[in-house]
C-alpha positions in Angstrom: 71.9 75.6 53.6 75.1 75.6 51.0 76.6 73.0 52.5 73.8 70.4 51.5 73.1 72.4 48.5 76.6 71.5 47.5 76.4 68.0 48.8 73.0 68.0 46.3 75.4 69.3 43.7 77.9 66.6 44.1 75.4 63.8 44.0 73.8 65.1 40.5 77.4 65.7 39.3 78.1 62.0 40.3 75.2 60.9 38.7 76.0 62.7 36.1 78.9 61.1 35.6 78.1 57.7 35.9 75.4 58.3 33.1 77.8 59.4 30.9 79.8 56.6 31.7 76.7 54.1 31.1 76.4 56.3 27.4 79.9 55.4 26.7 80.0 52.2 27.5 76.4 52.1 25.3 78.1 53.9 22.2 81.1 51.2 22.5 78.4 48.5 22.6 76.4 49.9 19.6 79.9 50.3 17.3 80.9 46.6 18.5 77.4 45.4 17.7 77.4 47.3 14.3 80.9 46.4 13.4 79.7 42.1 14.3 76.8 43.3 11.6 78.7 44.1 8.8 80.7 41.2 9.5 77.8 39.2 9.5 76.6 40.8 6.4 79.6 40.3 4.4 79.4 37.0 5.4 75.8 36.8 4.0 77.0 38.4 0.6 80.1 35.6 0.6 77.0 32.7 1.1 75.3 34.6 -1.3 77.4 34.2 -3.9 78.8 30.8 -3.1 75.8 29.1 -2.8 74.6 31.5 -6.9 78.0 29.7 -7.9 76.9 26.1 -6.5 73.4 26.5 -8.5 74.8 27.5 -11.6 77.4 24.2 -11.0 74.0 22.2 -10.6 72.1 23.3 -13.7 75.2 22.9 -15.4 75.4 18.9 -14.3 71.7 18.4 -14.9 71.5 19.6 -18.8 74.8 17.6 -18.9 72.6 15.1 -17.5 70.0 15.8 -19.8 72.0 15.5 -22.7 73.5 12.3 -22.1 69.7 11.3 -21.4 69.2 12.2 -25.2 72.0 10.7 -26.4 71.2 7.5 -24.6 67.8 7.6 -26.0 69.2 8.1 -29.2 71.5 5.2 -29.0 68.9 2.3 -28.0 66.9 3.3 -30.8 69.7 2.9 -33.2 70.4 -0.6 -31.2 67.0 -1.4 -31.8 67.0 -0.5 -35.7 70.3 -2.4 -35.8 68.9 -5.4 -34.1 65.9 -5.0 -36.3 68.3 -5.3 -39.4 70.3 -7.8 -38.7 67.3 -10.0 -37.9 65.6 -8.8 -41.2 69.7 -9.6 -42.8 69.7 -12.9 -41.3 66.4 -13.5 -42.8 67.5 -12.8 -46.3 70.7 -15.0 -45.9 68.3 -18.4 -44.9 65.8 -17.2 -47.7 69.0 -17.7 -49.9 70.7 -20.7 -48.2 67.4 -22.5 -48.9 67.6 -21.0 -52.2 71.0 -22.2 -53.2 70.2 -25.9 -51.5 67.4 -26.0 -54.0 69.1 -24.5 -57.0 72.3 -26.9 -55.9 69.7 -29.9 -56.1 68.2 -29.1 -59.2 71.5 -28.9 -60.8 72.7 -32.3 -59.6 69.1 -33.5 -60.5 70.2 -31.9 -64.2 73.9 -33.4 -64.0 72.2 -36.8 -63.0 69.5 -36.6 -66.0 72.4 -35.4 -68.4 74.7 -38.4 -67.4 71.5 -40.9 -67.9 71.1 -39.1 -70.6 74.8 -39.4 -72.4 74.6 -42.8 -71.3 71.7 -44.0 -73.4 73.6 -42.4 -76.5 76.7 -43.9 -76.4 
């Protein structure tokens, strides 16, 4: 019968219709998910890039620290030679103290003898 073959025709065409609809709404779906993606990606390549920037920052602080390390080694070791020195300096200086104490005694010993002496031969 052609009216129920056209009612048929009507219901595919509605169908039809609605799964084009579905499709469209699909596509806009897809671009909005896509577009979110690239977002997301540039975002990744931004991270990226910050976080290459950051690491370069923190090998830069730790040969920084590193070097200051050396320097500091450097410096105690010249505080200990110094130390060392002074000690050995201080030991010279007493080494001659005592040596000028005795030399200064032996020349008032000689200074005494000499008077006793000039004493007797007047």
């Amino acid at each position: 019968n052609l009216g129920t073959e056209l009612d048929e025709w009507k219901r595919r065409f509605a169908d039809a219709e609605k799964d084009v609809h579905v499709g469209e709404v699909c596509q806009q779906q897809l671009k909005a998910s896509e577009a979110s993606v690239a977002d997301l990606e540039r975002e990744l390549a931004a991270s990226r890039e910050s976080l290459a920037a950051e690491r370069s920052k923190a090998f830069d602080v730790a040969n920084c620290l590193a070097d200051k390390r050396d320097t500091m080694s450097e410096l105690q070791r010249q505080l200990r030679d110094s130390v060392a020195q002074a000690a050995d300096l201080k030991r010279q200086l007493t080494t001659c103290q005592e040596s000028l104490g005795v030399g200064h005694s032996e020349v008032s010993d000689v200074a005494r003898s000499l008077v006793k002496e000039q004493g007797k031969t007047s």
